[in-house]
N, C-alpha and C positions, 0 to 999 in steps of 0.2 A: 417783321417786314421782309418781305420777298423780293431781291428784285433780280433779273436777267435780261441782257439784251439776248437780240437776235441780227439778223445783218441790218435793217437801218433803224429800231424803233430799240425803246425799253419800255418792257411790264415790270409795273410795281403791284403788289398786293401785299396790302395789309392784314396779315395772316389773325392778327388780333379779332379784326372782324369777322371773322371766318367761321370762327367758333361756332356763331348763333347761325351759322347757315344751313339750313334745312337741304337745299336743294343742291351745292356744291355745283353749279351750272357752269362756271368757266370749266372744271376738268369734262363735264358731258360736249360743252362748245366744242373744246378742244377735243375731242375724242372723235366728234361726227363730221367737223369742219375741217380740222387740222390733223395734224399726223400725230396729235395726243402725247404731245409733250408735255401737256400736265397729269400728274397723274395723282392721287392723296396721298399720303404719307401723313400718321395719326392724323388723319381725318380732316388735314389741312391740305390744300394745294400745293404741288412739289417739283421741281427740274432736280432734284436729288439723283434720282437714277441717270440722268445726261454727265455726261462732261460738257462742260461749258460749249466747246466747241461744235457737240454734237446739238446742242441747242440753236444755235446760231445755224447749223444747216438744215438741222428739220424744220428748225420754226419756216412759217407761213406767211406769217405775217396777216394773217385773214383782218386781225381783230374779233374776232367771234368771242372771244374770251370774256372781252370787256362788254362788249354788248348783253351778252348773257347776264354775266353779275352785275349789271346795273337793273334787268331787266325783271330776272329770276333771281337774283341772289341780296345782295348785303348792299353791292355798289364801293364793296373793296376792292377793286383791281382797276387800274388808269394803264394805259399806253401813251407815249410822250413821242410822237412820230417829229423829228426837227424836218420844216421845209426851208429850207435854204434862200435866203431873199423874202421872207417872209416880214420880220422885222421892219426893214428900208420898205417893205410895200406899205405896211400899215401906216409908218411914220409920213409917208410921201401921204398917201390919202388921206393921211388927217392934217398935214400941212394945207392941202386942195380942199378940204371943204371946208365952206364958210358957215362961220355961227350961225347957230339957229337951224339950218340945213337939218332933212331927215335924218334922224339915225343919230343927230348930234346932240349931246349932251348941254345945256351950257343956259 
């Protein structure tokens, strides 16, 4: 397992997955989108060559990585973006709708 932040999100990839990956699509994402902070390292996806820090100023933040490998790839790599208030929204909105209501479960 891989994982690095950058200034407000974390990539995880599951390097495990990666193996069977023909296409390696998040380091090509990364390469055309982003400033190619991914790069292979045995033939797995890598911030190896960064110092941590230099990750966190290059990254992008695009997302293109993840979109790729779910797209083109394996569907090993997530990004975990926290929004702030998010939680309290959801809670409050499912306090406000009533059973049975679209969308609701029950």
């Amino acid at each position: 397992m891989l994982e690095f932040a950058e200034r407000t999100i974390t990539v995880r990839i599951d390097t495990a997955a990666c193996g069977a990956c023909a296409t390696k699509a998040c380091v090509a994402a990364c390469e055309t989108y982003s400033r190619g902070i991914l790069r292979l390292s045995d033939g797995l996806p890598s911030v190896e060559h960064l110092a941590p820090s230099e990750v966190v100023r290059k990254g992008t933040e695009c997302l293109a990585c993840e979109y790729a490998c779910r797209v083109r790839g394996e569907g090993a790599l997530s990004i975990e973006i926290p929004i702030e208030g998010l939680d309290a929204y959801r809670a409050a909105l499912a306090a406000a709708t009533p059973p049975g209501a679209p969308g609701e479960e029950g």
